[in-house]
C-alpha positions, 0 to 999 in steps of 0.5 A, spaced: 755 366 469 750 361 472 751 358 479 753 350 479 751 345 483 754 338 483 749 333 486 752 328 491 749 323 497 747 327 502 751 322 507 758 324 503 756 332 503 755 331 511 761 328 511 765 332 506 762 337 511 765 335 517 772 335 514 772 327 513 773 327 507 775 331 501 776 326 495 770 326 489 769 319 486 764 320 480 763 315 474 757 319 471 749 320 470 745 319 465 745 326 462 751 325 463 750 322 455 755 318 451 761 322 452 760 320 460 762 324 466 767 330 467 769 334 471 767 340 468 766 346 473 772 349 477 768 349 484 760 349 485 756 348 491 754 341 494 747 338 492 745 333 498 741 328 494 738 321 496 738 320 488 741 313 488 744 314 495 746 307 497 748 309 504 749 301 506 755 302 502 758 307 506 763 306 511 761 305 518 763 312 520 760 315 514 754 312 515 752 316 522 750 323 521 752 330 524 746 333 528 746 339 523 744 334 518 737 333 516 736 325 513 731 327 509 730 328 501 730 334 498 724 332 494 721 330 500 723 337 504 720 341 498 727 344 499 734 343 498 739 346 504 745 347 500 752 348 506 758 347 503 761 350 497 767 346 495 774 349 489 778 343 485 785 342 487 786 336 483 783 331 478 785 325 475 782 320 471 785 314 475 785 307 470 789 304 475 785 299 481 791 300 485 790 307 486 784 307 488 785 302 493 791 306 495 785 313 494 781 308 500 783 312 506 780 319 503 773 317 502 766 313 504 765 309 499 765 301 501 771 297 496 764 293 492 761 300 490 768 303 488 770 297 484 762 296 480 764 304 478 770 302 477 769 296 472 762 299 469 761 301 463 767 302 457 772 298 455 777 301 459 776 300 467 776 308 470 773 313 474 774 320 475 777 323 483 777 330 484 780 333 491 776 339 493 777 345 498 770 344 501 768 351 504 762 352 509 757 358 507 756 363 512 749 360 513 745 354 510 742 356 503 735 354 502 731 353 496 725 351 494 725 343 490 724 343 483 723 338 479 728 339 474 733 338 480 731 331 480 734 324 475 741 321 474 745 327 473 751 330 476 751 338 475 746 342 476 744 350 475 741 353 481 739 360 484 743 365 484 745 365 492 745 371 497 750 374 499 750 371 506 750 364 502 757 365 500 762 362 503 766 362 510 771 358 511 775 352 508 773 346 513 779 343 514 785 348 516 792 349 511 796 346 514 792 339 515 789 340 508 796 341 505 798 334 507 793 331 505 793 335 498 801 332 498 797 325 499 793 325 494 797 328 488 803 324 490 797 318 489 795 321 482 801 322 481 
């Protein structure tokens, strides 16, 4: 089985990380094709990337970094530092603007940006939400930057990872995350 990776910008990986947020929107990429984004692995590790990073439309708390995090792009690094490993919960495809609004609450994203997702494309507005159980490695995973990592694509295939890049902990404890998960799906429906 090969190891998946699910690119996200590096800012909402921070903050996916530091148990702010555990709610994935996703439209899809363009090597995505014509079938469009899905949802299509179980769990994967977070791919930080500054591909299509548009922090100014990230909510203010989101928009300053923890001290761990490097600002930097992994094309600029030559390297990808991979810290978190996350498992899905739940997954909708919602249709309904109002959800979404309702969703605000548990995740960065600015209204604007999650309305252009919403609304771009197809005939029918939609947009993918995945609550995930985001767990940290034991230690960050380094490797080298390679080209094919790069594009306007969601999924990606990485190294195999070490046993000491395996993952450690959830990030968020049960007890809050069981409340937040009954939010979540009670909002999916």
């Amino acid at each position: 089985m090969p190891t998946i990776a699910f690119k996200e910008w590096s800012l909402v990986c921070a903050a996916m990380g530091s148990g702010k947020q555990s709610l994935i929107l996703r439209k899809g990429g363009i090597h995505e094709g014509k079938s469009g984004f899905a949802l299509a692995h179980d769990s994967f590790y977070l791919f930080p990337t500054a591909f299509h990073a548009q922090n100014e439309r990230l909510i203010e708390d989101y928009k300053t970094p923890p001290t761990w995090h490097d600002t930097r792009s992994p094309e600029e690094r030559g390297e990808v530092e991979v810290r978190f490993f996350c498992e899905v919960v739940e997954k909708a495809v919602v249709q309904d603007w109002g959800v979404l609004e309702a969703l605000a609450p548990y995740h960065g994203w600015t209204e604007d940006i999650v309305r252009e997702r919403f609304e771009w494309g197809g005939e029918t507005p939609e947009i993918h939400a995945a609550l995930v159980r985001v767990s940290a490695l034991k230690k960050p995973w380094v490797f080298p930057f390679e080209k094919k990592y790069g594009g306007c694509r969601s999924w990606l295939e990485i190294p195999e990872p070490g046993e000491q890049c395996l993952p450690a902990e959830p990030v968020v404890g049960d007890p809050e995350f069981g409340e937040l998960a009954a939010e979540v799906r009670a909002l999916l429906g």
